[in-house]
C-alpha positions in Angstrom: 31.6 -41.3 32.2 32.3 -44.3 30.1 28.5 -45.1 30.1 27.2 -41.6 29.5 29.6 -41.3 26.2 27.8 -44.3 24.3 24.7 -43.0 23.3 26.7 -40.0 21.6 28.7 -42.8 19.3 26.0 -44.4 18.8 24.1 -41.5 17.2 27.7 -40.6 15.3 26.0 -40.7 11.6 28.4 -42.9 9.4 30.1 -40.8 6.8 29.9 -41.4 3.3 32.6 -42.3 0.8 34.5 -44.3 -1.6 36.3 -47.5 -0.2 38.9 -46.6 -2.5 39.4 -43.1 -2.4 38.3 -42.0 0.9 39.5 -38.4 0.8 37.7 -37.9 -3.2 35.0 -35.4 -2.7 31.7 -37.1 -4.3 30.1 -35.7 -7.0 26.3 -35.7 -6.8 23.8 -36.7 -9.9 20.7 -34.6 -9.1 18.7 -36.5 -12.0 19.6 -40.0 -10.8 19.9 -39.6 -6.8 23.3 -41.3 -6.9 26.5 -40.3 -5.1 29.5 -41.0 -7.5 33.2 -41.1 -7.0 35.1 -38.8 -9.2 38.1 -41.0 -9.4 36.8 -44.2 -9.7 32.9 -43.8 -11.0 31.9 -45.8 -8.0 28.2 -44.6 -7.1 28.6 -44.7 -3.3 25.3 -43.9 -2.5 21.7 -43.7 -4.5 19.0 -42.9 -3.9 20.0 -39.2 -2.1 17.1 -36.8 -1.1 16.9 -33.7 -2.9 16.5 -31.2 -0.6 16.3 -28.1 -3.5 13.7 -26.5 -4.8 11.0 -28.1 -6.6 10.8 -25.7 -9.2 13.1 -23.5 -11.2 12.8 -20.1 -10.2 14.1 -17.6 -13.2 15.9 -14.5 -12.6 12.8 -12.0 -14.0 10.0 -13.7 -12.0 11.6 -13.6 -8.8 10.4 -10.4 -7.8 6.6 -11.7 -8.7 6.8 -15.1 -6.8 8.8 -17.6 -5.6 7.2 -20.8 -6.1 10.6 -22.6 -4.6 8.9 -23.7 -1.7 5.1 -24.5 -1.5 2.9 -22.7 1.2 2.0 -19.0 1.6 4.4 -16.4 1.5 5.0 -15.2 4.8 3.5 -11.9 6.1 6.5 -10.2 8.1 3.1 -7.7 9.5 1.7 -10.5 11.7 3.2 -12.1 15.0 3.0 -15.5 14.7 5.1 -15.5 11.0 2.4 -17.6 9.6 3.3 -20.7 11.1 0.1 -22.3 11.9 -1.4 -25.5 10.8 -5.3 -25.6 9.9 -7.1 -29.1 9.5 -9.8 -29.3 7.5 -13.0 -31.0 8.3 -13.2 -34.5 8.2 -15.6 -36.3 5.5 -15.2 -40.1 6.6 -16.6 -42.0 9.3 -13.4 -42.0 10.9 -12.8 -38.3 11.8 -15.8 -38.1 13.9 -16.3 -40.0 17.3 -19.9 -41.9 18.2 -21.2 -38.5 19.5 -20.9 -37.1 15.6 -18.3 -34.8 16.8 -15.0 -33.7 14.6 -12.1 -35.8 16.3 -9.1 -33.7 15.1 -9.5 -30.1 15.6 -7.4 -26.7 15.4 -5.3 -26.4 18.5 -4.1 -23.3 17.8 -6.2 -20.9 16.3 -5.5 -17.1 14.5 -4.8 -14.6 17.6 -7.9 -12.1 17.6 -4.8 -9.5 17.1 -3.7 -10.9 13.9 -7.2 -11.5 12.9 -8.5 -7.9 13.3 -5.0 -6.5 11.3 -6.1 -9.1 8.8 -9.2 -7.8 8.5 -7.8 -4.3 8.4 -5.1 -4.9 5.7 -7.7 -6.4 3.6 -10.0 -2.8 3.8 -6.5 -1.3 3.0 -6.4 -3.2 0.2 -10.1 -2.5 -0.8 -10.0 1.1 -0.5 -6.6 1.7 -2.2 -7.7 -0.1 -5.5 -10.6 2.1 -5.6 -9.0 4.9 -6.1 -6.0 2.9 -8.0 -3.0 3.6 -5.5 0.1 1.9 -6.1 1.7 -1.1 -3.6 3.6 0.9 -1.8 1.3 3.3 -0.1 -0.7 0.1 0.9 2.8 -1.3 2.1 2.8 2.0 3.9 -0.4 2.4 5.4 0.0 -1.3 6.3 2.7 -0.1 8.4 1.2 2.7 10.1 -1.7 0.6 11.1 0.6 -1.7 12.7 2.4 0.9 14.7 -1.0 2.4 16.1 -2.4 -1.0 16.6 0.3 -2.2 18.9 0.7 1.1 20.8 -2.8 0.5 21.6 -2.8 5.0 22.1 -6.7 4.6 19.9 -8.2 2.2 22.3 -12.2 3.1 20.9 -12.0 3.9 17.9 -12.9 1.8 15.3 -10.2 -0.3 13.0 -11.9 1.1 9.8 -11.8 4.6 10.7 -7.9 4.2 11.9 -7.3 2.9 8.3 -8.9 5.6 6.8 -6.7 7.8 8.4 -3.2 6.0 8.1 -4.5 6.0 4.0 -4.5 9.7 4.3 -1.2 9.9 6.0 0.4 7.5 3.5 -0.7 9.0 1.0 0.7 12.6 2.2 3.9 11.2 3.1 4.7 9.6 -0.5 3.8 12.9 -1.9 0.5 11.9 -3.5 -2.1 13.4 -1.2 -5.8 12.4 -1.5 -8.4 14.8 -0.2 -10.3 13.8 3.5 -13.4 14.0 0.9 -12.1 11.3 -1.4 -10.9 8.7 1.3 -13.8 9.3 3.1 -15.8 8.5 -0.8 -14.1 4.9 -0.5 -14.5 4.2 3.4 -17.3 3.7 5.7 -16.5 6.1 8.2 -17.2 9.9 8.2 -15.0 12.9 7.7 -15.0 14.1 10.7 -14.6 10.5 12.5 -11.6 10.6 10.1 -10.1 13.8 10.7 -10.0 13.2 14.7 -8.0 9.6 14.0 -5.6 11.7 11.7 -4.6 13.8 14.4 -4.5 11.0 17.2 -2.2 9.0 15.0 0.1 12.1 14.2 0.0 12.8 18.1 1.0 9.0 18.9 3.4 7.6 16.4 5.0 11.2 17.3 5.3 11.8 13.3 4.0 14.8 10.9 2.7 15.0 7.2 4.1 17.7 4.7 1.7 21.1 4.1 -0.4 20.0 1.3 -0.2 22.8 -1.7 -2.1 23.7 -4.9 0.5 21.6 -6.9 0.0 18.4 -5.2 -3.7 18.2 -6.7 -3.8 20.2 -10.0 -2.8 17.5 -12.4 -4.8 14.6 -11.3 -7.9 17.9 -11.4 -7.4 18.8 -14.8 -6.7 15.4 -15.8 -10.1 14.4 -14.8 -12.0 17.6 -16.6 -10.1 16.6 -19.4 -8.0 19.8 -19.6 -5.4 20.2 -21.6 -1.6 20.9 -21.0 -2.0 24.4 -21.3 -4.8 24.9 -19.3 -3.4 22.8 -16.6 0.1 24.9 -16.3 -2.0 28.0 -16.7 -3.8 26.9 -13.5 -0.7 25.7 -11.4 0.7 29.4 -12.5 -2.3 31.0 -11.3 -2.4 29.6 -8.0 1.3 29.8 -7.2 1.2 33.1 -7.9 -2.0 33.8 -6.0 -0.4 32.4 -3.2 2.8 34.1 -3.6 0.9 37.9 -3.7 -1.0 36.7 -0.7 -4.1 36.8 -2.1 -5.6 33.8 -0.6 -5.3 33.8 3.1 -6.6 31.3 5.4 -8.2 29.3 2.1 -8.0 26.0 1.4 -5.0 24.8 -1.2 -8.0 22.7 -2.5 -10.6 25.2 -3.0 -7.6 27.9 -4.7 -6.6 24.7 -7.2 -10.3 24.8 -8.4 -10.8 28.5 -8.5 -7.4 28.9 -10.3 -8.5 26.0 -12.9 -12.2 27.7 -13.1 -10.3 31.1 -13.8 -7.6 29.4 -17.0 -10.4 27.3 -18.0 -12.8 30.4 -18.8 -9.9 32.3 -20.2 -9.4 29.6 -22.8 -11.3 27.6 -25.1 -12.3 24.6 -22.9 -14.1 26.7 -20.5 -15.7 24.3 -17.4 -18.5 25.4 -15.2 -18.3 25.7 -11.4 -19.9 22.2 -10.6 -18.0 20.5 -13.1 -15.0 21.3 -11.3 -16.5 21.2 -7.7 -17.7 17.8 -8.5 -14.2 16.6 -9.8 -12.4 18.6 -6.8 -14.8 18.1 -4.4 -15.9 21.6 -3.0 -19.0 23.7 -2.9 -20.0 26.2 -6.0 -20.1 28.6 -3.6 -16.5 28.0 -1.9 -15.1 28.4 -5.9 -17.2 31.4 -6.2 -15.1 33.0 -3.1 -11.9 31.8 -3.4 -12.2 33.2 -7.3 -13.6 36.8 -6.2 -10.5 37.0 -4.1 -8.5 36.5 -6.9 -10.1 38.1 -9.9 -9.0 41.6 -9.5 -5.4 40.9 -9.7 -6.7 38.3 -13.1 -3.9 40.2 -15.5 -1.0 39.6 -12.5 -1.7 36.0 -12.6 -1.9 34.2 -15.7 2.0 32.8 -18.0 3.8 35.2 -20.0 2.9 32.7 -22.8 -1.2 32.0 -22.5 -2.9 31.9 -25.4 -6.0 33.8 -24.5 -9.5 32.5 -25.9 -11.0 35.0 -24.1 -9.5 38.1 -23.0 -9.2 39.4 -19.0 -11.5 42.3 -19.2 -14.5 39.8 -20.3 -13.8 36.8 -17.4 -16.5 36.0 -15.6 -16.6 38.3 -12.5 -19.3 36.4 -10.1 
């Protein structure tokens, strides 16, 4: 027992203080490296590793970046927490044995996992700043992706086309819906491919999306046509209340938004055509053309208390 105890004194790390006051807590001069003795000014030890940070971080950068340590900042989205070490090629005669052959070389490589997320967080990425959606449906979607991918429940279908889709449902689910029409505008795969991955992912990660209505598009429409305030809540008005009286049934929310905006655009002076606003909404003339017959008889029900008419009900368009 005797024996087995020496290696653990021996390891015992001395401890260090002042020879005259022993029980003085030292003081510790970061710019110098010394160790001092309050009492006494005795520097008891120099020298003295810093182990802070090597830069000062301030208060209203932190949230940017912390350059306190050095390396990259660790993605919480991938398994292996980023701790892997890559060597670089060699350039000197000494990294390469007499068969020309690179002597020190990645042991561990990226799991083909984390590579294919990788891959798929950078489309993300790509297709979000297209159509200029903030960091946290990316953070979102980056999520979702991660859920399906490790359930493994859309084994087949491709990575892009399951990003498309978790896009969509982010993008629902923070109450900023996109259209299937304008994902599919940024993404490589087709509508359809991504309509079928929509409903897979709802069906797996056992979730659902909110009913998209006229609202949730009208102001980024008449933003885009260039319409102005009044227009724009003369539309929203239209629609609401077309839906409200029934008017619409089975119709797309999308396809009401741009007849309601066709309707309070003709009615004032910034009158739009039909493919102006089918381009901008992306919908057929023709589908405009419908949902606006259904709606045009009831015209004098529909529009604000408040509208300043350009041009009165009797002499809309009637199509």
């Amino acid at each position: 027992a005797a024996l087995l105890s020496r290696p653990a004194v021996a390891l015992a790390l001395p401890r260090v203080q002042c020879p005259n006051h022993p029980d003085a807590l030292l003081v510790e001069d970061y710019r110098a490296g010394d160790m001092i003795c309050p009492e006494c000014g005795l520097v008891v030890g120099d020298r003295v590793i810093d182990v802070g940070s090597e830069w000062r971080t301030f208060t209203n950068e932190k949230a940017v970046k912390d350059p306190s340590r050095v390396g990259d900042a660790q993605n919480p989205l991938l398994n292996g927490g980023d701790l892997t070490t890559m060597i670089s090629k060699g350039t000197g005669a000494a990294s390469f044995d007499e068969f020309g052959n690179s002597k020190y070389q990645n042991r561990r490589t990226m799991s083909s996992s984390d590579r294919a997320m990788l891959n798929a967080f950078k489309e993300i990425t790509t297709m979000a700043d297209r159509i200029n959606l903030p960091r946290n449906i990316i953070d979102r979607t980056n999520n979702l992706f991660k859920q399906v991918y490790e359930q493994k429940s859309l084994k087949g279908r491709a990575n892009d086309a399951i990003a498309s889709a978790c896009l969509y449902i982010a993008c629902r689910q923070e109450g900023v819906p996109r259209t299937f029409k304008e994902i599919c505008a940024v993404s490589r795969i087709s509508k359809k491919e991504i309509g079928r991955c929509f409903k897979l992912i709802l069906k797996a990660l056992e979730t659902s999306v909110d009913l998209i209505t006229t609202g949730d598009f009208m102001s980024r429409f008449c933003s885009n046509l260039g319409l102005p305030k009044q227009v724009q809540m003369a539309a929203t008005f239209i629609a609401r209340k077309a839906v409200e009286l029934d008017l619409v049934p089975g119709r797309s929310p999308i396809s009401v938004a741009a007849a309601a905006i066709y309707m309070a655009s003709q009615a004032s002076a910034e009158k739009k055509t039909q493919k102006e606003i089918g381009d901008i909404a992306g919908v057929a003339d023709v589908t405009i053309r419908q949902s606006y017959r259904l709606i045009y008889p009831r015209a004098a029900d529909l529009f604000p208390p408040d509208f300043k008419f350009d041009t009165p009900v009797d002499k809309l368009p009637q199509l």
